[in-house]
C-alpha positions in Angstrom: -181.4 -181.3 -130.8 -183.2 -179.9 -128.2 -186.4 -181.9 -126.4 -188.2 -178.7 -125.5 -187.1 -175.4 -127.4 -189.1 -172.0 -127.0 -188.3 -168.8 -129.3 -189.4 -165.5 -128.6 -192.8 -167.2 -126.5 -195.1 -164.8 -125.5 -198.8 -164.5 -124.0 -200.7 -161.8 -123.6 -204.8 -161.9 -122.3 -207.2 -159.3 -121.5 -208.5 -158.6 -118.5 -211.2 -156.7 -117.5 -211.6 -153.8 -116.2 -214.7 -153.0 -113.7 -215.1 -150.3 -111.1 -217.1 -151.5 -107.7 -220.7 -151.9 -107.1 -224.0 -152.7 -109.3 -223.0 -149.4 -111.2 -219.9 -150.8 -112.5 -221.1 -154.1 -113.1 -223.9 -152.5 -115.1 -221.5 -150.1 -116.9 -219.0 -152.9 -117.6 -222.1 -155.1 -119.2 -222.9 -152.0 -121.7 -219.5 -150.7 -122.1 -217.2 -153.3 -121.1 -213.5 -151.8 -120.9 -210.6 -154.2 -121.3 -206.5 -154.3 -120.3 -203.9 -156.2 -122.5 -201.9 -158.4 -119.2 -198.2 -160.1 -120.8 -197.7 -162.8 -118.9 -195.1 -164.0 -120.6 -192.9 -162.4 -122.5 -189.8 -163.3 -125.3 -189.0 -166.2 -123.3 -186.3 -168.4 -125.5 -185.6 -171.8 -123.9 -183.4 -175.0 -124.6 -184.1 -178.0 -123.1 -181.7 -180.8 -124.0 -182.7 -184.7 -124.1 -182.3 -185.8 -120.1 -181.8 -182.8 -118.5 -183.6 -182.0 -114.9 -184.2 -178.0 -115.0 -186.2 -176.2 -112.2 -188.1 -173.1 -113.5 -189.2 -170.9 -110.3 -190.4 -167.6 -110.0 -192.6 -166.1 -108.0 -196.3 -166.2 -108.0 -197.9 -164.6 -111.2 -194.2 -164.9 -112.5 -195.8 -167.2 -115.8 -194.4 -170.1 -115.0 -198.0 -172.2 -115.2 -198.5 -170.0 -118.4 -195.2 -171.4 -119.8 -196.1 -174.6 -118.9 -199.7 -174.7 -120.4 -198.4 -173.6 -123.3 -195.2 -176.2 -123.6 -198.1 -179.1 -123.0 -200.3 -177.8 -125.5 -203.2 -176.2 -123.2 -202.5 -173.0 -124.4 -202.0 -171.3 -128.1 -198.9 -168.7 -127.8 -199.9 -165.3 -128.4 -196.3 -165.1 -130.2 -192.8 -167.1 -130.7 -192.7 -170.4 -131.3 -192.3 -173.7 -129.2 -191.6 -177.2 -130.2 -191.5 -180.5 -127.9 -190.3 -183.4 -129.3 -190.1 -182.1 -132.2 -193.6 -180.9 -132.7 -195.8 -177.6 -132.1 -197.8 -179.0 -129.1 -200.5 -176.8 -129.1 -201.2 -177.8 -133.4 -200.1 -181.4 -132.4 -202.4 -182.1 -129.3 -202.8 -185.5 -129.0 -199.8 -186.4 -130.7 -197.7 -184.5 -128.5 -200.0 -186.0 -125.6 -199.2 -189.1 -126.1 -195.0 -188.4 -125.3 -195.2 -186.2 -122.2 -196.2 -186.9 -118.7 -197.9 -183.8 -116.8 -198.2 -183.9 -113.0 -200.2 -180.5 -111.6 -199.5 -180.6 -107.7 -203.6 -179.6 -107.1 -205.2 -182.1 -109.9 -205.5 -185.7 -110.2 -206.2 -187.9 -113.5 -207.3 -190.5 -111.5 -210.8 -191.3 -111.7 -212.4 -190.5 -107.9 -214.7 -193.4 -107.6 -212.9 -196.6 -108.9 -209.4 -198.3 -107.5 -206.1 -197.0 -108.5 -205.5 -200.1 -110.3 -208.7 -199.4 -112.7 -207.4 -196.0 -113.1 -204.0 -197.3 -114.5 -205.7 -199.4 -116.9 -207.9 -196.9 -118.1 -204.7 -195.1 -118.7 -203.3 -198.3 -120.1 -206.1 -198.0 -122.9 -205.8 -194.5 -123.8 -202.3 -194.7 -124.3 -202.2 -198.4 -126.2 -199.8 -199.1 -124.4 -198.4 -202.9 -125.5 -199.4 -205.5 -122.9 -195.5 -206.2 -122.4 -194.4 -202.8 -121.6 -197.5 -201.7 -119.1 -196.8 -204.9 -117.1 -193.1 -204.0 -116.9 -193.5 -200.3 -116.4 -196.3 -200.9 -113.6 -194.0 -203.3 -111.7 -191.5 -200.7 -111.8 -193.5 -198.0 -110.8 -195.4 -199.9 -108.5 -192.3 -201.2 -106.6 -190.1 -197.9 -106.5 -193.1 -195.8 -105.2 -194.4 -197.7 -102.9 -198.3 -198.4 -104.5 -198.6 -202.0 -103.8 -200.8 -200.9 -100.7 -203.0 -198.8 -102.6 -203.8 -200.5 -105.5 -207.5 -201.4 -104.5 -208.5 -198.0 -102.9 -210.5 -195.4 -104.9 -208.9 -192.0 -105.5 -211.0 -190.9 -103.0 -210.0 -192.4 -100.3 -205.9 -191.9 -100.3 -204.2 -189.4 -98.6 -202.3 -186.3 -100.8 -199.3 -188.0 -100.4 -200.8 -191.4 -101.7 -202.4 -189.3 -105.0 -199.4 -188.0 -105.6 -197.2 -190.9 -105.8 -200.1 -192.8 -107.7 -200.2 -189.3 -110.2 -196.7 -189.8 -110.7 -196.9 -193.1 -111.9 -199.9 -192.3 -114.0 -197.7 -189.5 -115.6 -194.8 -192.0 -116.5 -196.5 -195.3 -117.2 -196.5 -194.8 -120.7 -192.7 -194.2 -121.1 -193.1 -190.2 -122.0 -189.9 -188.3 -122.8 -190.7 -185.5 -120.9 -192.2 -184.5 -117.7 -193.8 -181.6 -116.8 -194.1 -181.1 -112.7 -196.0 -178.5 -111.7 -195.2 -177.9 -107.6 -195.8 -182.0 -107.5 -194.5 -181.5 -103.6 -196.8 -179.2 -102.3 -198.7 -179.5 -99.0 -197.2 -182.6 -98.3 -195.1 -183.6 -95.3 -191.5 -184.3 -95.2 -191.1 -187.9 -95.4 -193.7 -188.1 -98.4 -191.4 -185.1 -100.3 -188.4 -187.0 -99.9 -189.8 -190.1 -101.3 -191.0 -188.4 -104.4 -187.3 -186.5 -105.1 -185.7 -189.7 -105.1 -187.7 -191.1 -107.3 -187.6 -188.1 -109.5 -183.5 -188.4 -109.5 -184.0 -192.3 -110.2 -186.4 -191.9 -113.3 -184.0 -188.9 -114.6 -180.8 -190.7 -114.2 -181.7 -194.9 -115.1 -184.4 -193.8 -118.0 -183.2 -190.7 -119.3 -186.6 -188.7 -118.6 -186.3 -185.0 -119.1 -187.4 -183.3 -116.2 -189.1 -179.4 -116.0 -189.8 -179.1 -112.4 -191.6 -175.6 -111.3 -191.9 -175.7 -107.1 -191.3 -173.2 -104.6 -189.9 -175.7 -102.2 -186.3 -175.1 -102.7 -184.7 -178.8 -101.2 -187.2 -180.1 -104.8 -185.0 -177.6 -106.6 -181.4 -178.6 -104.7 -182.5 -182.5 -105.0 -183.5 -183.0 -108.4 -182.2 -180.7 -111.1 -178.8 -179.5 -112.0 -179.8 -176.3 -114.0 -182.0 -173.5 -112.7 -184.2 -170.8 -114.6 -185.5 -168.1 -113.1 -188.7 -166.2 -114.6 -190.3 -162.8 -113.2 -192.9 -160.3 -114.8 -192.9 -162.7 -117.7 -189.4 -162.7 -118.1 -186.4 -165.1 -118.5 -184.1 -163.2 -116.0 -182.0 -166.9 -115.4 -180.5 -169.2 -116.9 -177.3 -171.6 -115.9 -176.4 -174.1 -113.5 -177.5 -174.1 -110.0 -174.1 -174.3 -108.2 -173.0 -171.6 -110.8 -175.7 -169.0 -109.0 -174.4 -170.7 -105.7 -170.7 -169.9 -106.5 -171.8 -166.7 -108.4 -174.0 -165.0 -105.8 -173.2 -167.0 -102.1 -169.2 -166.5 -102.0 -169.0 -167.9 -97.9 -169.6 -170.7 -95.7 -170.5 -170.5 -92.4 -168.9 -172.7 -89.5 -170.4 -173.2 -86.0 -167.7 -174.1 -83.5 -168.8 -175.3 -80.4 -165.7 -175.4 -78.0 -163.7 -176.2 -74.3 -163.6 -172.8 -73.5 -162.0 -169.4 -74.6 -164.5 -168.3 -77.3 -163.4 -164.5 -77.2 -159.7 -165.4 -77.4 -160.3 -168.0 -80.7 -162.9 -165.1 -82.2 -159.9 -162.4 -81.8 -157.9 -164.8 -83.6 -159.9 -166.3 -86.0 -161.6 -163.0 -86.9 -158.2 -161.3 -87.8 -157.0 -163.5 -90.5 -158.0 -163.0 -94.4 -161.4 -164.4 -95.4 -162.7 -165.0 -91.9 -165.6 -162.7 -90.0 -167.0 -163.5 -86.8 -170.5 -164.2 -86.7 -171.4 -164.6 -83.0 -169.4 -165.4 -80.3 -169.9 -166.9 -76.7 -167.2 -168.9 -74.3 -168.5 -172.2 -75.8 -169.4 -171.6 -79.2 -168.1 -169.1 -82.1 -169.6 -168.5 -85.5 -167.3 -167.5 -88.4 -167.8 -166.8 -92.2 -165.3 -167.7 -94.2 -164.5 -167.0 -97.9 -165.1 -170.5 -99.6 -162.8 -169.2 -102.9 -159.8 -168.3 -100.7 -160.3 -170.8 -97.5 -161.3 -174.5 -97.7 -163.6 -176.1 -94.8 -160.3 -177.9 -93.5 -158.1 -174.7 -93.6 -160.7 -173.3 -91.3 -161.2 -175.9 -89.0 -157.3 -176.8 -88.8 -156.9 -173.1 -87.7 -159.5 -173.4 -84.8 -158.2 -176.9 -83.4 -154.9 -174.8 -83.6 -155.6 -172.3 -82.1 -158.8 -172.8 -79.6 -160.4 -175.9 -77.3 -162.6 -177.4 -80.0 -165.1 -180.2 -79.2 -167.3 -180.2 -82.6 -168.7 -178.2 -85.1 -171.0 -177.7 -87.9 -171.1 -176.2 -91.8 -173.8 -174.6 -93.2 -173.8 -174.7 -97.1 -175.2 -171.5 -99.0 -178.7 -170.9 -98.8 -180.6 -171.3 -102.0 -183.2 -169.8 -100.4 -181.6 -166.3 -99.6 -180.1 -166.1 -103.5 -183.0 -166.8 -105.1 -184.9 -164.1 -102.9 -182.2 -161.8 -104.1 -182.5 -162.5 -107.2 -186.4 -162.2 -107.5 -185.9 -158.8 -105.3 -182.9 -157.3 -107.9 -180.3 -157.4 -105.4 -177.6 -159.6 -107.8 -176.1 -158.9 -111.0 -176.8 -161.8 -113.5 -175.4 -160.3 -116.6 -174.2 -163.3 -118.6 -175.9 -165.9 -117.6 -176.7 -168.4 -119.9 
């Protein structure tokens, strides 16, 4: 049975509709004049029991709107959704109580007291039992790294101290699900990578379902398996992320860097089946290569055969460059899951 299941999920709002200056403001105030906006529409979602999906999209895609209304912030205009088995919207604080939500620009620490005080707080609110906040704390408190914070107010960590501290807010009370909401964003490299391995660590040694919305694709590559893509309100896919790879990226690119005689090992490298020359020079050649009909090794035993080769380098596909094309209509996605 699915942990998170949406059916036909759809929100519409109104927006209104002024024309510039005190004129228009006045007019709207006597007349006010409204638009229907959809920003999400039909979407039908599955989400089995310790999965890791990413759901991107571009910005004003819905994919905060889906969110809101999978946590229970916001009342679907139409369809139906169910977490855990329960409507969360109907089911509030029910349904509160077994998820974990992390929004990338809020906190639900409390600004002026220590991190520690803010855990307990949380201890309360959840009733957590004395037994399992200890253990769950230690945990946490090891794997990200807290110890040193632990007697600072909110106010006085650095983003990427919050958002370690939010994360273990989010899962100190054992939720089955948790809802990220760009949890990466604006922080440096070193902090990011922290946070995706323990992402992968929680998924894979408790069995937390992860729905991860980012528009930092190494979040995406690092953490989740399965990738859905929204736009204009709309589902548009759904599978695994190395099937998009495999679907929509079909070659590898290797950078040779060489002896000598680049033009001679481009001419002969470029005229076999599956192989195009990207650049060339005398010390370094660039080929594509068709990854269905040549491996890695076939390539690179055909240039040590055939050329001066010192080292080289392989460049996987780029995430980045499918999932533009996607959003942009430039693949063909029909049957997709």
């Amino acid at each position: 049975m699915p942990i998170i299941e949406a059916t036909g999920l759809t929100k519409t709002y109104q927006s209104a509709v002024k024309e510039g200056g005190l004129a228009g403001a006045i007019k709207h105030l006597v007349k006010p004049v409204y638009r229907e906006v959809e920003a999400v529409r039909d979407v039908n979602l599955a989400i089995e029991p310790g999965e890791a999906v990413a759901y991107v999209g571009p910005n004003g895609a819905g994919k905060s709107t889906t969110i809101k209304m999978l946590t229970g912030i916001l009342m679907p205009s139409a369809g139906s959704v169910r977490v855990n088995g329960m409507d969360p919207y109907r089911s509030r604080m029910e349904n509160a109580k077994r998820i974990g939500v992390v929004f990338g620009q809020r906190t639900q620490l409390w600004w002026d007291i220590p991190v520690r005080e803010s855990f307990t707080l949380i201890r309360d609110i959840y009733a957590i039992p004395p037994a399992r906040y200890r253990d769950n704390l230690a945990y946490l408190t090891e794997v990200l790294g807290l110890a040193e914070i632990m007697g600072l107010s909110a106010r006085k960590l650095s983003l990427g101290q919050r958002m370690r501290a939010d994360l273990a807010v989010s899962l100190i009370h054992d939720p089955a699900v948790v809802f990220l909401d760009e949890p990466t964003i604006g922080l440096d490299v070193a902090v990011r990578e922290r946070i995706r391995e323990f992402l992968v660590k929680v998924n894979g040694e408790r069995g937390t379902t992860v729905l991860l919305t980012s528009h930092d694709l190494d979040d995406i590559r690092d953490v989740c398996k399965r990738l859905v893509i929204i736009d204009e309100g709309t589902i548009i896919y759904d599978g695994q992320l190395q099937g998009l790879l495999d679907r929509a990226a079909k070659s590898r690119t290797i950078h040779l860097r060489l002896g000598s005689g680049g033009p001679d090992l481009a001419r002969e490298l470029g005229s076999r089946k599956g192989i195009e020359v990207v650049s060339c020079e005398e010390k370094a050649v660039s080929l594509d290569f068709d990854r269905f009909a040549l491996s890695a090794r076939d390539v690179v035993s055909l240039a040590i055969g055939s050329g001066d080769v010192v080292d080289f380098r392989i460049d996987e596909p780029d995430i980045e460059r499918v999932i533009k094309n996607v959003y942009e209509g430039k693949l063909e996605l029909g049957g997709a899951r």
